[in-house]
VOPAGU-2260 file (C-alpha; in pm, 1 decimal, decimal comma):
REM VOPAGU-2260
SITE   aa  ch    i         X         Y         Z
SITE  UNK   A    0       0,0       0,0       0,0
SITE  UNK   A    1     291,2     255,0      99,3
SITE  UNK   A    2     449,1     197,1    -236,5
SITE  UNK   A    3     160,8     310,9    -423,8
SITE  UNK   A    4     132,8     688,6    -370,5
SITE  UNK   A    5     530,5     677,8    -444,4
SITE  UNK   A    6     465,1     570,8    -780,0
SITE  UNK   A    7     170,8     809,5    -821,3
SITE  UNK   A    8     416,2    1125,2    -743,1
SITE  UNK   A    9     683,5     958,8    -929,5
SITE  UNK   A   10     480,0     929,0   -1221,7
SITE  UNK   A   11     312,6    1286,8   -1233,5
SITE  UNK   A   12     696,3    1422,9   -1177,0
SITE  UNK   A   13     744,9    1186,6   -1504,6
SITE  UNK   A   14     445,4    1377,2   -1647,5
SITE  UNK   A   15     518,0    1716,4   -1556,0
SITE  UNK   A   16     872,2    1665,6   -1682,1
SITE  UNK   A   17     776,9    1548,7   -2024,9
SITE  UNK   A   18     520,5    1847,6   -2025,4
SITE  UNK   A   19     811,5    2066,8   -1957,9
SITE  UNK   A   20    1049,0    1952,6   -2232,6
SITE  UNK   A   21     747,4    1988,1   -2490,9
SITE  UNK   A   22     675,3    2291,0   -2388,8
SITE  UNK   A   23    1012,1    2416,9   -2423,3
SITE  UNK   A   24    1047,5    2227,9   -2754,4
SITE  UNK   A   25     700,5    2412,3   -2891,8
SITE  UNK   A   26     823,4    2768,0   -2732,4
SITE  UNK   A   27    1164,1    2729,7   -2915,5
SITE  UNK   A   28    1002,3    2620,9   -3249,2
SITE  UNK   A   29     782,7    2957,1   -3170,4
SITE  UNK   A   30    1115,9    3157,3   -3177,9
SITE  UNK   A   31    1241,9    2976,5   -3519,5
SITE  UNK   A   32     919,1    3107,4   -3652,0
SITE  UNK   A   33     983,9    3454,3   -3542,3
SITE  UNK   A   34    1319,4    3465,5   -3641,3
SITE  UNK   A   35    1257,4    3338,1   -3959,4
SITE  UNK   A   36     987,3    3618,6   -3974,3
SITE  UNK   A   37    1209,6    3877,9   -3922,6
SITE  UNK   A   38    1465,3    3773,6   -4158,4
SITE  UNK   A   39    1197,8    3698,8   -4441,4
SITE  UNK   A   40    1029,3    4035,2   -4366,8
SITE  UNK   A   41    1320,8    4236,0   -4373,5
SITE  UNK   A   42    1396,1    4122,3   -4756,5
SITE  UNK   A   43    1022,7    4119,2   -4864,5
SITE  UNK   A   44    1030,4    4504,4   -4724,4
SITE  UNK   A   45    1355,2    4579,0   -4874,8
SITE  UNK   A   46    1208,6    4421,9   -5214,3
SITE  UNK   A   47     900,7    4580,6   -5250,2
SITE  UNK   A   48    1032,9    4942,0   -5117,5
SITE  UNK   A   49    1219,7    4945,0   -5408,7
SITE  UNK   A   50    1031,6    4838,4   -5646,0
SITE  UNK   A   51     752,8    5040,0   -5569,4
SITE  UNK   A   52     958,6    5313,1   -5614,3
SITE  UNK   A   53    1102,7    5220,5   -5916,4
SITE  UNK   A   54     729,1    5200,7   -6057,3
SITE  UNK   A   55     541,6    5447,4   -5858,4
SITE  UNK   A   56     323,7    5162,7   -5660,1
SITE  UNK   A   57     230,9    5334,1   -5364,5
SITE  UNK   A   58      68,4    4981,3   -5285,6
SITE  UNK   A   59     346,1    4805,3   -5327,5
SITE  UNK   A   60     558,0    5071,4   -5115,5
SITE  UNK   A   61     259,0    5042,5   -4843,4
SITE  UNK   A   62     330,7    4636,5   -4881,7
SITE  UNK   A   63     699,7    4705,4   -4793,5
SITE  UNK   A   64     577,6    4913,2   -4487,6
SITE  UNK   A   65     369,9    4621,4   -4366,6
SITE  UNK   A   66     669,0    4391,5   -4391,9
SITE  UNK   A   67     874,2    4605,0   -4134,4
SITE  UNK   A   68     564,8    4661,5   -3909,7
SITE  UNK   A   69     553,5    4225,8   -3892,6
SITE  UNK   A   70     977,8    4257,3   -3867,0
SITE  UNK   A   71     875,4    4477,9   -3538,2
SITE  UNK   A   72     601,0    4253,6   -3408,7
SITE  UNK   A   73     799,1    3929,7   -3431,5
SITE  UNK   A   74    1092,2    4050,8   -3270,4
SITE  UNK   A   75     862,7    4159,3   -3006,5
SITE  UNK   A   76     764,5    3826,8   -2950,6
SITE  UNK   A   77    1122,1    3634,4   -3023,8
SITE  UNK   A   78    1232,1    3896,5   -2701,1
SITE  UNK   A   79     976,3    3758,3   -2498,6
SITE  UNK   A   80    1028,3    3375,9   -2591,2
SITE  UNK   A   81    1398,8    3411,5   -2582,3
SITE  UNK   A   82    1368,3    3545,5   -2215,7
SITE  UNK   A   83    1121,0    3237,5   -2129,6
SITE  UNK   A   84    1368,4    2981,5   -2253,2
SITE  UNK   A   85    1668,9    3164,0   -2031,9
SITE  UNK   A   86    1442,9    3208,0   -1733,4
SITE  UNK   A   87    1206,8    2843,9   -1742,3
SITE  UNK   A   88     911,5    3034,2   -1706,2
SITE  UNK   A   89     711,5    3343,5   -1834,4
SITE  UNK   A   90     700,1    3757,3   -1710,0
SITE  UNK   A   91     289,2    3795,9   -1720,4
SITE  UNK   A   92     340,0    4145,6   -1662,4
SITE  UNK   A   93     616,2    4206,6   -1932,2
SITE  UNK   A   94     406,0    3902,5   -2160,4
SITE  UNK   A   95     115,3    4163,4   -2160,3
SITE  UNK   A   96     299,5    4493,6   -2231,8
SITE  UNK   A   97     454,1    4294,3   -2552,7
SITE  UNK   A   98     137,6    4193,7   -2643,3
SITE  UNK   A   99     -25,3    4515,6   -2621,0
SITE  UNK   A  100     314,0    4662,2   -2831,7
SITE  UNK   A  101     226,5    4389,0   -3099,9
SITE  UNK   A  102    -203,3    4515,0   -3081,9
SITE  UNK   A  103     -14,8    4904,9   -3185,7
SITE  UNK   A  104     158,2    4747,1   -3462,1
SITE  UNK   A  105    -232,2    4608,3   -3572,7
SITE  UNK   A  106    -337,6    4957,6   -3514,8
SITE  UNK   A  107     -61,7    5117,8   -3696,4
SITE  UNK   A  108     -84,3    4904,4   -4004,5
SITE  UNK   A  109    -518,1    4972,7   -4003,5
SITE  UNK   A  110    -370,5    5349,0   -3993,4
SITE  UNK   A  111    -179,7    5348,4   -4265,7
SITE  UNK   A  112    -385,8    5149,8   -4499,7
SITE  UNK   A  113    -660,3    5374,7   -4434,2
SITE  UNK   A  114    -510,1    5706,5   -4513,3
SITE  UNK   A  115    -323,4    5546,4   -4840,2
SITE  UNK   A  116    -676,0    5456,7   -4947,5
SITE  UNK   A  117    -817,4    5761,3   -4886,2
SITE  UNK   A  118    -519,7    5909,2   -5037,2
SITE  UNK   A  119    -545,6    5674,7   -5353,4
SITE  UNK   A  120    -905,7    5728,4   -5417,3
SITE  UNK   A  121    -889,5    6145,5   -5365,7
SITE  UNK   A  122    -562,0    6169,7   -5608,2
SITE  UNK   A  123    -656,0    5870,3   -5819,6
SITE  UNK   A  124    -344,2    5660,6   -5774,0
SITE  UNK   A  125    -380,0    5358,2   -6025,2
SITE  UNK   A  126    -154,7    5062,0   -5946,4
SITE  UNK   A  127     101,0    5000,2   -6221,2
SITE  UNK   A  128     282,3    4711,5   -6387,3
SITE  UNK   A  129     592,2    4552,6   -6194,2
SITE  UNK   A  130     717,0    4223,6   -6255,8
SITE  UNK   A  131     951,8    4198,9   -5979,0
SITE  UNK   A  132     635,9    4352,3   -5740,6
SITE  UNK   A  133     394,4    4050,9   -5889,1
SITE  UNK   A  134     660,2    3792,4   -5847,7
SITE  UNK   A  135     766,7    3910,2   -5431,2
SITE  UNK   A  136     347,1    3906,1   -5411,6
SITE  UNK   A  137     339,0    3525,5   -5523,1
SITE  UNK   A  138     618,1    3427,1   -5307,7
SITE  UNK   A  139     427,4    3591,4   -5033,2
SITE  UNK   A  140     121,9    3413,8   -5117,2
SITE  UNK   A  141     326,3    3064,0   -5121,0
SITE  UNK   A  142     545,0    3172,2   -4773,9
SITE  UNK   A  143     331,3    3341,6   -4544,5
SITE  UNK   A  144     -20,9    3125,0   -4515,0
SITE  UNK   A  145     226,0    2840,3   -4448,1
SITE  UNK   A  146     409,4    3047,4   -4152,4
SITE  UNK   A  147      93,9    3168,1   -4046,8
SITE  UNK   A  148       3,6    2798,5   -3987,6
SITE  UNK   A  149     264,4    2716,5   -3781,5
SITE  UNK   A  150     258,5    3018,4   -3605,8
SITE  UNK   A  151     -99,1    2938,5   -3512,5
SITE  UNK   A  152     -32,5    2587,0   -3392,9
SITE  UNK   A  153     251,0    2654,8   -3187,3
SITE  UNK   A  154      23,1    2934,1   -3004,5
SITE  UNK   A  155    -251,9    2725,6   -2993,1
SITE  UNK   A  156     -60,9    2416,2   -2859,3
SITE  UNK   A  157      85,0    2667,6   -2582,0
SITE  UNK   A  158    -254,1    2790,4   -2549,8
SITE  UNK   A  159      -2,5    3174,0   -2616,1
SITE  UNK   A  160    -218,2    3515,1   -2694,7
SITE  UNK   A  161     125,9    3644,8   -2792,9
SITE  UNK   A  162     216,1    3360,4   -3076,5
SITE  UNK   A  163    -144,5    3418,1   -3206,0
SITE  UNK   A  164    -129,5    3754,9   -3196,6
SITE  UNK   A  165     195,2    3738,0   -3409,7
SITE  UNK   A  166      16,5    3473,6   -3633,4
SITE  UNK   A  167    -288,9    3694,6   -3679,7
SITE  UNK   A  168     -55,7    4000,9   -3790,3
SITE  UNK   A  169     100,1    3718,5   -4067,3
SITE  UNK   A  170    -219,5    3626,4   -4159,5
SITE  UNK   A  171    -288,0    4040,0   -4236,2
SITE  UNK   A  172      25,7    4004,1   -4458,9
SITE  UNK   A  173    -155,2    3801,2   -4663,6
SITE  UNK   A  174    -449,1    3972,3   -4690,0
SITE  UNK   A  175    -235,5    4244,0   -4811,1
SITE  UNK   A  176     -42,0    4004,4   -5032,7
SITE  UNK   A  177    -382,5    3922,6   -5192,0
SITE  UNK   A  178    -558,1    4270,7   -5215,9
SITE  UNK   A  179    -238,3    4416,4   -5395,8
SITE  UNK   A  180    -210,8    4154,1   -5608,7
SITE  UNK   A  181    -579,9    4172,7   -5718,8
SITE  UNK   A  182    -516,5    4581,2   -5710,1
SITE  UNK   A  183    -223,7    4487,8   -5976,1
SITE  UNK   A  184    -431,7    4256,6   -6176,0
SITE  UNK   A  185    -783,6    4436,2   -6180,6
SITE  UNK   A  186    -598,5    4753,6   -6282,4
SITE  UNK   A  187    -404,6    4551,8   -6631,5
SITE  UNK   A  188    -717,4    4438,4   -6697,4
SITE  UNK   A  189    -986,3    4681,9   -6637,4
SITE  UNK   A  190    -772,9    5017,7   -6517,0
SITE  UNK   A  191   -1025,3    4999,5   -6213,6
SITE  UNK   A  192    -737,4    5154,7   -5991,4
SITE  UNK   A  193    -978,0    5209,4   -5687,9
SITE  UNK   A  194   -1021,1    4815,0   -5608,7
SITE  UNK   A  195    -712,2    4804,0   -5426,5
SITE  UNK   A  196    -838,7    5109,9   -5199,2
SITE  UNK   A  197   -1169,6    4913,4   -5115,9
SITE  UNK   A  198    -927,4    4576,3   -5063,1
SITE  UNK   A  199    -750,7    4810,8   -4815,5
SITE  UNK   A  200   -1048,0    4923,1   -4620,1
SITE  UNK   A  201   -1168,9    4567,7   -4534,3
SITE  UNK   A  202    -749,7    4444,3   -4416,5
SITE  UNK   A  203    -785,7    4768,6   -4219,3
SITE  UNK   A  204   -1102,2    4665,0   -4023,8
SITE  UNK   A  205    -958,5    4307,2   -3949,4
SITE  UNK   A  206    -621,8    4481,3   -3854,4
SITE  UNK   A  207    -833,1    4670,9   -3591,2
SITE  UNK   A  208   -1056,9    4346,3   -3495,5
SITE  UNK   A  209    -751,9    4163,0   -3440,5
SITE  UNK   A  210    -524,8    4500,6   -3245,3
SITE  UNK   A  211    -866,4    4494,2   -3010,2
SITE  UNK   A  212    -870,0    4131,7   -2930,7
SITE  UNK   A  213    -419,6    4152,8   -2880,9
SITE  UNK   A  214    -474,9    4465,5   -2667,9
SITE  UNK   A  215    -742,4    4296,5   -2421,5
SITE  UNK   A  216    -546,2    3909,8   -2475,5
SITE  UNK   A  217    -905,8    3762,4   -2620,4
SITE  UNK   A  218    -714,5    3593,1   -2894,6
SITE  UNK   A  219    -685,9    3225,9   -2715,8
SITE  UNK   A  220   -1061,8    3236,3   -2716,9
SITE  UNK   A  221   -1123,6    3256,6   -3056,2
SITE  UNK   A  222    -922,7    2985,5   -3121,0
SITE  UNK   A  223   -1070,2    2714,5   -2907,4
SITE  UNK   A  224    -945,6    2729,0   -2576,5
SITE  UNK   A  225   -1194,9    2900,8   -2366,5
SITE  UNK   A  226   -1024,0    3051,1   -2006,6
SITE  UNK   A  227    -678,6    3126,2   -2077,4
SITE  UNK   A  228    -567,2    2983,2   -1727,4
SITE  UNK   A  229    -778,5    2672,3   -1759,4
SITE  UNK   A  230    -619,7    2617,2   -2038,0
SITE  UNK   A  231    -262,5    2627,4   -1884,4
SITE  UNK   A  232    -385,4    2443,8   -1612,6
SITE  UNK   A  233    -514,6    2136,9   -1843,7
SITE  UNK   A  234    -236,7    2149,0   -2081,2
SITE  UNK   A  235      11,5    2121,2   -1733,4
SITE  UNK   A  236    -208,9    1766,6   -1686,4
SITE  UNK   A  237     -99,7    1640,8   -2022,9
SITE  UNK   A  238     174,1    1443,0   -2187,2
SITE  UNK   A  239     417,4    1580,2   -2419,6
SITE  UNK   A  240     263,2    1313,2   -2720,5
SITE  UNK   A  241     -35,9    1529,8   -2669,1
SITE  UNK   A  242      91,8    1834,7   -2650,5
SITE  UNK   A  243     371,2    1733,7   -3006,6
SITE  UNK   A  244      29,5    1602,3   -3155,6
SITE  UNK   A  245    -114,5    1935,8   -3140,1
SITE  UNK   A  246      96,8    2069,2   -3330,3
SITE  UNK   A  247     201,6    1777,2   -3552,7
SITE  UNK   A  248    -132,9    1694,8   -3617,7
């Protein structure tokens, strides 16, 4: 009889030890995917600044902009996973201001996509053609959906406001991605220059939905998980197959 509650605390140290190494495996696969945000972001912006310029695409410049607003945002949250992995555990209060510095850069992007529409449909900007502009769009279309994935399966896996508050502002990248393509397209085919202001209005109003829900941390909820502490609390009882199959799966 004496040997039995032995073997129940050995096995939920067993438990809470493999919960530990998988959650340290999913946060550091969370800061691959922000590093490899940055560095992607950094080119796309450096790409599309240029050759906006080059062809007077204030959409494509505005595209560019975007990029270094999601640069900002994921090394906001690399910071804050970096500092998790050194310390074993997480700063609530700093976790919250870097969320709520990742809901500005929602807030920033809605900003800027609503004046350059405004802007667009008072002058009468019409997107041109750019080759290299439609070809970094594509790739962005290919690359981003795919990141956003991840991004969102690590967070939800984690149960993290932060990593889907950084996947939400990838998945705004390529809503961008699409409306300036179709901007690009409608325009060769139709010279209806103002679509890409409408396309901007709508990514604007999700970019505020989504800075909201970041600001107040209500992002966990939409994605399933109900109470964000319950959640920690049940995802503690688990086993790291569980917790790898979440985001395997």
């Amino acid at each position: 009889m004496s040997a039995r509650p032995g073997a129940e605390t050995a096995a939920r140290a067993t438990t809470a030890r493999a919960t530990a190494e998988a959650t340290e495996r999913l946060t550091r696969r969370g800061l691959r995917l922000a590093r490899f945000t940055v560095a992607y972001n950094v080119v796309e912006g450096v790409v599309a600044i240029a050759a906006g310029i080059a062809a007077g695409l204030v959409s494509v410049i505005g595209f560019g902009i975007d990029s270094g607003i999601e640069s900002i945002s994921a090394v906001l949250v690399g910071l804050r996973l970096s500092a998790r992995l050194r310390h074993g555990e997480a700063d609530e209060r700093k976790e919250l201001i870097t969320l709520r510095l990742v809901a500005i850069t929602f807030f920033l992007l809605a900003g800027y996509v609503t004046v350059e529409g405004v802007r667009g449909l008072v002058v009468g900007d019409s997107p041109e053609r750019s080759p290299v502009a439609t070809g970094l769009l594509v790739a962005s279309l290919v690359v981003m959906p795919l990141l956003a994935e991840a991004k969102r399966r690590v967070g939800v896996a984690l149960a993290d406001p932060l990593i889907l508050a950084d996947a939400a502002e990838t998945r705004i990248c390529v809503l961008l991605s699409v409306s300036t393509l179709i901007g690009l397209v409608v325009f060769a085919l139709t010279g209806a220059g103002w679509v890409d202001a409408v396309a901007g209005f709508v990514i604007a109003a999700f970019a505020v939905h989504e800075g909201r829900e970041a600001w107040e941390g209500e992002l966990a909820h939409d994605h399933g998980h109900g109470d964000h502490e319950r959640d920690h609390e049940r995802g503690a009882e688990q086993g790291a197959d569980q917790r790898e199959a979440a985001i395997d799966g």
